[in-house]
Each structure stands twice: as structure tokens, then as C-alpha cells.
C-alpha positions in Angstrom: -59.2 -43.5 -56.3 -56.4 -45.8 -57.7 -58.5 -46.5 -61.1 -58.5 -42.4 -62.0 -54.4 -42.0 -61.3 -54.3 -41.5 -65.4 -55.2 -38.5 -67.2 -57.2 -40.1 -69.9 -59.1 -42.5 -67.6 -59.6 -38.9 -65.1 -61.4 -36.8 -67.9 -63.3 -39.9 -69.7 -65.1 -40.9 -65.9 -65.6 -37.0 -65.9 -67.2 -36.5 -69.1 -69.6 -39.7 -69.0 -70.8 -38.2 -65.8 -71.3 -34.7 -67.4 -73.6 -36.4 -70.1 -75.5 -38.9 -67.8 -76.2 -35.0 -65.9 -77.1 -33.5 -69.3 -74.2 -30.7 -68.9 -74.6 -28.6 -71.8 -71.1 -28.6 -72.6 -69.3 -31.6 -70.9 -66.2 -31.1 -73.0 -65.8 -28.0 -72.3 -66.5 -27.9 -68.8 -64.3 -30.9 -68.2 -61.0 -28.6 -69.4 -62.2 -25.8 -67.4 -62.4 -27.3 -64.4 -59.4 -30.1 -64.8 -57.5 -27.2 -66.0 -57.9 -25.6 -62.5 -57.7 -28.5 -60.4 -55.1 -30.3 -61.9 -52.8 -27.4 -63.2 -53.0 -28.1 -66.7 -53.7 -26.1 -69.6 -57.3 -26.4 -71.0 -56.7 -25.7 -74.5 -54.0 -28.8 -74.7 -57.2 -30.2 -72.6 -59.8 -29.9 -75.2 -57.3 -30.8 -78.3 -55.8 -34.1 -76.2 -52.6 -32.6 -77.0 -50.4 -34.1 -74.6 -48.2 -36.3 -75.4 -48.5 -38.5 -72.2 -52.5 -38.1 -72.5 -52.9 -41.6 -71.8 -49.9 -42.6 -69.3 -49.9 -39.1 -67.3 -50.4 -40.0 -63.7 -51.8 -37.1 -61.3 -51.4 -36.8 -57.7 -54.1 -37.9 -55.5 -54.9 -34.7 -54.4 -55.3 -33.0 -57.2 -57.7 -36.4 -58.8 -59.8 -35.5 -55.3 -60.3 -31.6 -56.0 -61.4 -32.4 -59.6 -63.5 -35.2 -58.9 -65.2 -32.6 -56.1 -65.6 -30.1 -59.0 -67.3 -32.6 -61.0 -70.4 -33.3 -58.4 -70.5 -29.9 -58.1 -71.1 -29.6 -61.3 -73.4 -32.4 -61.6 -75.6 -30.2 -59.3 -75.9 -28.0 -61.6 -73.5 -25.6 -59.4 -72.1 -23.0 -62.6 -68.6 -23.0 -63.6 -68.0 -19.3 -62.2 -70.0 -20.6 -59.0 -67.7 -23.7 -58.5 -64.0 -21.6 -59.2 -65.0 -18.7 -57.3 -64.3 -16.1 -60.7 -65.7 -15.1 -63.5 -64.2 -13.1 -66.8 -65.8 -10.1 -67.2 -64.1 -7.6 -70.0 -61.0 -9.2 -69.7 -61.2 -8.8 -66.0 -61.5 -11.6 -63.4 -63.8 -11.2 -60.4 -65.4 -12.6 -57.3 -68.5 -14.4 -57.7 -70.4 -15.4 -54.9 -74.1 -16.6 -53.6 -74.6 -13.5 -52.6 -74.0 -10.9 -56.2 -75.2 -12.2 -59.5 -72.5 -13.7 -61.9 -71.5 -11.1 -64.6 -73.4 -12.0 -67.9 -71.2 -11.2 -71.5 -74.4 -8.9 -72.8 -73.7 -6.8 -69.9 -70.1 -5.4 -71.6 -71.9 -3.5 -73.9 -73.4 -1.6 -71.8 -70.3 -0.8 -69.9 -69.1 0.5 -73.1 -72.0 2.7 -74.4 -71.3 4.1 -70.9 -67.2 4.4 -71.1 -67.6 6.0 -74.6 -70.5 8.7 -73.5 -68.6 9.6 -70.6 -65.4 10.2 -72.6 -67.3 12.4 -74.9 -69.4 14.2 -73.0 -66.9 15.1 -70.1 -68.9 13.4 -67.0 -67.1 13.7 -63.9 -69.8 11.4 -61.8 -70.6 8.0 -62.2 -73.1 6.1 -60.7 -73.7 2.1 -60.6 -77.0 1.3 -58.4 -77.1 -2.4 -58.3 -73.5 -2.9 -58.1 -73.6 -6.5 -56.9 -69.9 -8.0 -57.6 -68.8 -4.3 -59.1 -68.3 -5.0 -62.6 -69.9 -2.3 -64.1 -68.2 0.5 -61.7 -65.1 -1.3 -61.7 -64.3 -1.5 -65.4 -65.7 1.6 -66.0 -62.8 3.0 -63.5 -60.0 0.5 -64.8 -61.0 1.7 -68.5 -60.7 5.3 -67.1 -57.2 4.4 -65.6 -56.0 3.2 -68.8 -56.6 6.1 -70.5 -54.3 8.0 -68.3 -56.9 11.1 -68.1 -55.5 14.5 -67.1 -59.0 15.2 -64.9 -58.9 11.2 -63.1 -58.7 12.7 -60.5 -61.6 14.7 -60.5 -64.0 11.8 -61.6 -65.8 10.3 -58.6 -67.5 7.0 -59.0 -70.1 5.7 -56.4 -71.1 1.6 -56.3 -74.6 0.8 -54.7 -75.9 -1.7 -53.6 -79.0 -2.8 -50.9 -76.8 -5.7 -49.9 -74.1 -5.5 -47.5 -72.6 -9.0 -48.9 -73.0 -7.8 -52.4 -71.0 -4.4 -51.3 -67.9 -6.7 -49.3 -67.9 -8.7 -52.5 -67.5 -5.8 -54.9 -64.5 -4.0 -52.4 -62.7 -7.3 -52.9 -63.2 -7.2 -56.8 -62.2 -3.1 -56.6 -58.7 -4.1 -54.6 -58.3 -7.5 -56.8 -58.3 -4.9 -60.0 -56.1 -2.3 -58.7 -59.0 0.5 -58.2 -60.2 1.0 -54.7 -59.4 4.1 -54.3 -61.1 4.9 -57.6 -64.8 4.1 -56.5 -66.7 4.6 -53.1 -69.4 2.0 -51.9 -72.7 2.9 -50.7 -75.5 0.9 -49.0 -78.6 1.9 -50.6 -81.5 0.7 -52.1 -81.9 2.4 -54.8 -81.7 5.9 -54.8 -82.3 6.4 -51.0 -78.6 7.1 -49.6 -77.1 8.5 -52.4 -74.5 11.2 -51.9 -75.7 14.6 -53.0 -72.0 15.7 -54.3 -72.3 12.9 -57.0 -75.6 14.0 -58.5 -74.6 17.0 -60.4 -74.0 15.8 -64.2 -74.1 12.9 -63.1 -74.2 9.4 -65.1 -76.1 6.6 -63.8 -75.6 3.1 -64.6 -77.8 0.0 -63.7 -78.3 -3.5 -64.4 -81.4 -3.7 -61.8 -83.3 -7.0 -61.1 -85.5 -7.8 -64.3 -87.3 -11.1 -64.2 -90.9 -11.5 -63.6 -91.4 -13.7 -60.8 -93.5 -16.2 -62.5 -90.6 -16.9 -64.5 -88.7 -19.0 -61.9 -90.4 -22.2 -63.1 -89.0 -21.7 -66.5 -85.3 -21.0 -64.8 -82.2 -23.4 -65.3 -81.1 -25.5 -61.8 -77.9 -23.3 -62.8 -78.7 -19.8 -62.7 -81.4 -20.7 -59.5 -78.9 -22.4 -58.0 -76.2 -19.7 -58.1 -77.5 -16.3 -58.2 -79.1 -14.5 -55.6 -83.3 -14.5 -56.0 -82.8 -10.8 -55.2 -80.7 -10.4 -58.1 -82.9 -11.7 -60.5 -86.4 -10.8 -59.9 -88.3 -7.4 -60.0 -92.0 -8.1 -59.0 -95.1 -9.9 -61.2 -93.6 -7.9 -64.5 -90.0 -7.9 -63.9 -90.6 -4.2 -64.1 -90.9 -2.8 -59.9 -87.8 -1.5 -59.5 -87.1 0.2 -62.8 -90.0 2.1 -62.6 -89.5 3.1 -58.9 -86.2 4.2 -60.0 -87.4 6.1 -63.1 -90.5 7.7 -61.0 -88.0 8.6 -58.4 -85.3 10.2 -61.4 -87.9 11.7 -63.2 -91.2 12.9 -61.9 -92.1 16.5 -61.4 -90.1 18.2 -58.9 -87.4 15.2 -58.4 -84.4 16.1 -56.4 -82.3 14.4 -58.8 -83.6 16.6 -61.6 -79.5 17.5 -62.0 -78.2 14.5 -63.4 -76.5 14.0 -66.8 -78.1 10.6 -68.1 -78.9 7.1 -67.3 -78.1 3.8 -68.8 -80.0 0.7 -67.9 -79.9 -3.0 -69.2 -83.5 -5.0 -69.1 -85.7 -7.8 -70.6 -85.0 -8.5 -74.0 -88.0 -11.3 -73.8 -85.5 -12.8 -76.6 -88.4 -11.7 -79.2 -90.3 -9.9 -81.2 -92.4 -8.4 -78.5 -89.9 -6.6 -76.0 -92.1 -6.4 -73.8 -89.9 -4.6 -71.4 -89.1 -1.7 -74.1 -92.7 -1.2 -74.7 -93.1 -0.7 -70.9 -90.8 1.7 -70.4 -91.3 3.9 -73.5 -94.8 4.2 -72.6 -93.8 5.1 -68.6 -91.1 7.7 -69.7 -92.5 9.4 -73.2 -96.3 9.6 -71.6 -96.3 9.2 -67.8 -92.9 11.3 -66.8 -92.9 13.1 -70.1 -89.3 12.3 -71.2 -88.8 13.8 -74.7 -88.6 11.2 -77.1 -85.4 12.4 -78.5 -84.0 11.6 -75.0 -84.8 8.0 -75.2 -82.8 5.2 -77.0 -82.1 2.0 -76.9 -79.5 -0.2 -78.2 -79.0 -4.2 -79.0 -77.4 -7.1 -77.5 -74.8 -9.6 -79.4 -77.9 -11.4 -80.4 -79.4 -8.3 -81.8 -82.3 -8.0 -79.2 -83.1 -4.3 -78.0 -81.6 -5.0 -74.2 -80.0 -1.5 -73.3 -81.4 1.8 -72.9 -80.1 5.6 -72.7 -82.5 8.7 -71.2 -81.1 12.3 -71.8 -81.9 14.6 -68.9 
């Protein structure tokens, strides 16, 4: 590895690769990941703003880590995938094969839910789908900051069908300071879930979406690193939600006590929505949800992607 002891010769060999990969972002990625192997700062990375950019020789350890970060990402292994972490909210967590990696759209909707509970004085919270815990767990650290006189009284319960998933998301609670804020549950779905957190209660969920028949269409990336049981929800992308929603909602439901649920779906990135559509028509005409009850919110690229039901 003699020929890559210099800085500038390290990141041009890695960049050239990036683009004979087609890496969407080679520059980019190249500072992310030489930032983390070689222990230098990506911004001074990006703008070549070190002064010994071209005569900076790096150990031959760290050149060997970076270099293995480069096939990785040749592979079309993600960034979060390769470091282990992903930024979510200002938080870092745990990513893993086993829990999908926290997407940016997904901070609204632990927003809309932070805000309603603040305002509407919900003492239970509940995430099904918890996969790597970021929903419940900034939810809980946004709840900590605020320094509530009733924190104590607020329960919040993490869900998940997979036992990996649910190790994954513990790690991410004690990594963020709020363990003893949220209890895990196995459960798929609604099926285990703890009578004492139903009443009033607020449910959260960013449930498996994708239509099967969409895999084909699917980056190497997001195949590659997240969990097929993340990602898809039957022919439609719509199974679980509706066995959810039937299970919340019908006549005679044992969880006719709840407060509300907020739930993240299918854009379809166009006009159509064909998502919304689906599940207006399965609330407002087939469990009779009043249509004031229903609403649905955008994405940062202004796509309906988030809705709220009133109970």
C-alpha cells in the first residue's frame, strides 16, 4: 500500500473508484468515510483545506480501514450500513442488517407526534415497528428535554416482531441516555401489547410499505442493507396497515380506548397517492372513521406521506 501513504494520492484512488462504481455522491462519500477512518475532519475533506493536502502521510492502518470502506462501498453497502450509525434528529443510532436505516422524512412525523402529545396531555405512547427505536426514542429524549413535571407518569412502549430489531433498539435507548424511559415488547403488531398502555393512548408507526413487485425497481443500496421485512407489506404495500387499522378500528375492537394514531406510508412520489386513496377509502367507508378524524400531512418534498386518525 506504499503508493497511497499520501493524503491526496488516498482520496483521488478512492474517488475514481467511486465513479467507475457510479456512487451517486463520490465526493461526498469519500469525506465521510476517510473522515472516519483516517481521523480527519470531513468538511476540511471536501474543501482540500489542509495545508499538507498533498504531502500528509497516513499510517498504514488507517490507509487499510479506508480502503476496506471503499469496496464496501463499491458494493453498494450504504454509508450508515458501512459506519455502523446513522443521524437521526440530531441523534446517532445503531444501524444494523437486521432494523431499517432511519430515513430524514421520518422526523416529521416524530414531530407531528411530540407536538400532539404536548398539547393534548397523552401519557401513553406507542411505536409498533420500532426497528432501531428512533421514533420511541426521540420522542422520549424530546420529552426529557422539556423537563415535564408528569415524566414520570408517561409510559412509552417499543414493538417490534423481531427479536434483533428489539436488541438493536435497547442499545440505541442506553446509547441516548433513555432506557429507563421506554419498555420493549415483542409483538407483531398489536398481538402482545400491554393493556395498561392502551387507555389514551398514542400510537406511532412507520410499518413496512412497499409493494413487493417493487423490488426490481429497488437500489443494490437499500436491498442490500435493510431488512426485506422492513420494507415490504404484501402485492400493494398495504397488508399490514390495514390489518392494523381493522384490528384498531372495527366494531367492537378491544382497543376502542386509544387517543390517536400516526402512521407514515407510500407517497408513490406523485400525483396519484395511491396509498392515501387506499386508506381513506378503508377508514371513512369500511371502519367508518369520521372524516374529520382523518388527516394527512406532507413530506419535505411536499408529497402527502403522513397520516393522523382521531379516535
Amino acid at each position: 500500500m506504499q503508493k497511497y501513504k499520501i493524503l491526496k494520492d488516498v482520496l483521488d484512488f478512492a474517488k475514481n473508484k467511486f465513479y467507475k462504481h457510479d456512487i451517486e455522491n463520490p465526493s461526498l462519500d469519500m469525506a465521510i468515510l476517510a473522515a472516519k477512518a483516517l481521523g480527519l475532519s470531513k468538511i476540511q475533506l471536501i474543501t482540500k483545506e489542509y495545508v499538507s493536502f498533498d504531502t500528509l502521510s497516513i499510517s498504514d492502518d488507517k490507509i487499510q480501514k479506508f480502503l476496506y470502506f471503499i469496496e464496501l462501498r463499491c458494493k453498494k453497502n450504504s454509508i450508515s450500513e458501512i459506519l455502523g450509525i446513522k443521524n437521526f434528529y440530531g441523534l446517532d443510532f445503531i444501524v444494523t442488517n437486521d432494523v431499517l436505516t432511519p430515513r430524514p422524512e421520518t422526523e416529521i412525523l416524530v414531530e407531528k407526534v411530540f407536538n400532539y402529545i404536548l398539547k393534548n396531555n397523552i401519557n401513553n405512547i406507542i411505536d409498533i415497528g420500532t426497528g432501531s427505536g428512533c421514533i420511541a426514542i426521540t420522542v422520549a429524549m424530546l420529552l426529557k428535554k422539556k423537563r415535564l413535571e408528569n415524566l414520570k407518569n408517561i409510559k412509552i412502549l417499543a414493538c417490534d416482531i423481531s427479536e434483533k430489531a428489539l436488541e438493536v433498539a435497547k442499545k440505541n435507548a442506553k446509547k441516548n441516555g433513555v432506557l429507563d424511559m421506554i419498555e420493549f415488547q415483542k409483538s407483531n403488531l398489536l398481538e402482545n401489547i400491554n393493556k395498561k398502555y392502551l387507555e389514551n393512548a398514542c400510537i406511532v408507526t412507520n410499518l413496512p410499505y412497499i409493494p413487493e413487485s417493487d423490488a426490481k425497481k429497488m437500489s443494490e443500496e437499500v436491498l442490500n442493507g435493510d431488512p426485506k421485512l422492513a420494507l415490504f407489506s404484501g402485492k400493494t404495500g398495504t397488508d399490514l396497515y390495514e390489518k392494523l387499522f381493522t384490528d384498531l378500528f372495527q366494531e367492537n375492537s378491544n382497543f376502542y380506548n386509544i387517543n390517536s394514531c400516526f402512521f407514515e406510508f407510500d407517497s408513490g412520489m406523485n400525483t396519484e397517492n395511491i396509498q392515501k386513496k387506499y386508506y381513506e377509502n378503508l377508514l371513512l367507508n369500511k371502519l367508518e372513521i369520521g372524516n374529520n378524524d382523518i388527516s394527512f400531512f406532507e413530506d419535505y418534498s411536499g408529497c402527502e406521506r403522513f397520516g393522523k386518525i382521531l379516535v
